[in-house]
N, C-alpha and C positions, 0 to 999 in steps of 0.2 A: 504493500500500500504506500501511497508516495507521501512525504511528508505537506503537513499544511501548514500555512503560516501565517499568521496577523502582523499586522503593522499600521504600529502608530503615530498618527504626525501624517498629513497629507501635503507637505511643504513639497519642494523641488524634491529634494533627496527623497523622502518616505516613498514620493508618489512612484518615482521611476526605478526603488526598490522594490515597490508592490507588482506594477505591470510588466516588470521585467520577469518575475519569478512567474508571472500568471504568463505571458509570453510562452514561457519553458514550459508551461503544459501545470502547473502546479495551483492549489487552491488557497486562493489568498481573500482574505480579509481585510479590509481597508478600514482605518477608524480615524475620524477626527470631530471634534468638535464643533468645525466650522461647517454648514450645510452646504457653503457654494465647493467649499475644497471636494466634498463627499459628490456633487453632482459632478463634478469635473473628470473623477475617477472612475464614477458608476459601472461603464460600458467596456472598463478595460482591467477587472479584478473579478473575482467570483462574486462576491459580495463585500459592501459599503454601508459602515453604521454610520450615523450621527451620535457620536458620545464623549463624555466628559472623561477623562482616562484617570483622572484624579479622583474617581468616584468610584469605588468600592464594589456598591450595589450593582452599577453599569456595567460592570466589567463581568462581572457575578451572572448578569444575564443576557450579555452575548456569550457565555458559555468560553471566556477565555483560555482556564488549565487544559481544555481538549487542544488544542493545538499546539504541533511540536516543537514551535521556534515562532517568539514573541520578538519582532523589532519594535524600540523605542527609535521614531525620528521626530521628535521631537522639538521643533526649529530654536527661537531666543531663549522661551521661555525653560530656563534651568530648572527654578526650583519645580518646574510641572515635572519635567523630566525626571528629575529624584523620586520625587512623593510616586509617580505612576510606577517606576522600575522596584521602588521598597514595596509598592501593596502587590507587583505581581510577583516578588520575591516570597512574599510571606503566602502568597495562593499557593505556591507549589510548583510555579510553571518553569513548563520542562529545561528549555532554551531560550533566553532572555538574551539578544542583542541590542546594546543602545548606543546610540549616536551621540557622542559628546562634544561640545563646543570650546573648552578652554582642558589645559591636563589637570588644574585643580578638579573639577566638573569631572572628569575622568580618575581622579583617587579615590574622589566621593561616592563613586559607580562601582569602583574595583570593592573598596569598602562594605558596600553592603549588598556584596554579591555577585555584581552583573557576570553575567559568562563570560561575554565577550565586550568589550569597549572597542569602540569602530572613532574615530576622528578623521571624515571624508575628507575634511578641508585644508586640514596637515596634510595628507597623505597625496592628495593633488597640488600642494604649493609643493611640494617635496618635489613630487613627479616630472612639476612645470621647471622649477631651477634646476634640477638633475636635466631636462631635456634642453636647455637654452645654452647651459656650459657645455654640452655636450650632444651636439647633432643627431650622433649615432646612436642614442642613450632612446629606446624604446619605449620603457618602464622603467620603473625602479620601485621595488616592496620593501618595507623595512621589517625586517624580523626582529629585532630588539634598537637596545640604543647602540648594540655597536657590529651590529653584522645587519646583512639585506641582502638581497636576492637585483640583479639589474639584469633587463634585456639588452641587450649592443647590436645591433648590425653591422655586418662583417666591412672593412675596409678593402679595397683596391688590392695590396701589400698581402692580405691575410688569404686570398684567393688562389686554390689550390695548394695548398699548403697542411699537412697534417695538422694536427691537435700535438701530435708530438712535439713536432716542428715550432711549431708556436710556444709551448711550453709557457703556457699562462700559469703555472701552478710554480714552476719556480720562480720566473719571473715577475710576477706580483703578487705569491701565496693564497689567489683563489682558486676556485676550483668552477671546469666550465661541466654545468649540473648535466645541460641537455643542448640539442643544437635544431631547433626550428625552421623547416622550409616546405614553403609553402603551404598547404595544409596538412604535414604531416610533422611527428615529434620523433625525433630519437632521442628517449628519457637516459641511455647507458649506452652514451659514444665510447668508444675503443680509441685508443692512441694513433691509429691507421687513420679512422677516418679523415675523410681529406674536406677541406673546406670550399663552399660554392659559391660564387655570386648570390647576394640578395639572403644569405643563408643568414639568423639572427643566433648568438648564441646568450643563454643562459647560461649566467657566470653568480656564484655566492662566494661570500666571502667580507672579512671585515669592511665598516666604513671607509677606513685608510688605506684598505691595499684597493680597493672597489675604485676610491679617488685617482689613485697612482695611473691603474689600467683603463680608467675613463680617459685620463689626458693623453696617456699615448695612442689613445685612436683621434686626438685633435691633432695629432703633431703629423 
């Protein structure tokens, strides 16, 4: 059976968390307070309450504990964001994601439970200056404060050329995870494999050796 989800907060982010997972074939729940945000939604989630997510009761009877993963999107307002993620904490629910605005707003969340703390707006200003120093720079995920995951697209120089060859692992102590092309993944490249035009590789490893191996695809 496939999991279901609610999500609260019908701002920018909530909304196009919600219709993106209903997208995927999945049963979402859409919840906010405001009734124009909830008409906005209507036609592109399974179902759309109009509710106070601060309220208890409300929550109690859209049958919230039955579903398997509870987003908090929550936009300004913080303290909503607390009170609703503590009363669905103390309900029992299963998977509790919430959106945080500030990393205090996100201690306060680790605090009294939340599963997962998501910070979109970090995680996209990250994304945006990781891509502007560096061209080639795909993505970039942070896995803690001091390692991350980055996509690269391969340079000119790196073209046909082994993984050996290249030797990104002595040369700036990360490690290249997988190497992406086109719509296929190779998750456990070999030291052979040879590198292609247009091919992107998945590299982890510290923030400072990540910094090192970013530059010298500018150079």
């Amino acid at each position: 059976m496939k999991k279901q989800f609610a999500v609260i907060g019908m701002g920018r982010f909530g909304s196009s968390v919600a219709t993106a997972l209903y997208r995927l074939g999945y049963e979402v729940l859409a919840i906010d307070k405001h009734e124009e945000r909830i008409e906005h939604v209507l036609n592109r989630v399974t179902h759309a309450v109009q509710a106070d997510s601060t309220d208890e009761e409300a929550l109690r009877a859209i049958g919230i504990r039955n579903f398997d993963v509870v987003v908090v999107a929550i936009g300004q307002d913080i303290q909503a964001s607390i009170l609703t993620s503590l009363i669905l904490k103390e309900m029992g629910v299963k998977m509790l994601v919430v959106k945080a605005q500030t990393d205090l707003h996100g201690k306060v969340l680790t605090k009294i439970g939340v599963d997962k703390v998501i910070f979109p707006e970090r995680d996209m200003g990250l994304r945006l200056a990781h891509n502007l120093i560096s061209p080639n720079v795909v993505d970039y995920i942070e896995l803690s404060e001091d390692h991350s995951i980055v996509e690269i697209h391969v340079t000119p120089p790196m073209i046909g050329k082994s993984l050996r060859e290249l030797d990104i692992r002595a040369k700036y102590g990360c490690n290249v995870m997988a190497i992406k092309r086109k719509d296929r993944m190779n998750i456990s490249p070999r030291a052979e494999d040879q590198i292609r035009e247009n091919d992107i590789l998945i590299v982890v490893g510290s923030n400072e050796n990540l910094r090192k191996l970013e530059k010298s695809f500018e150079e």
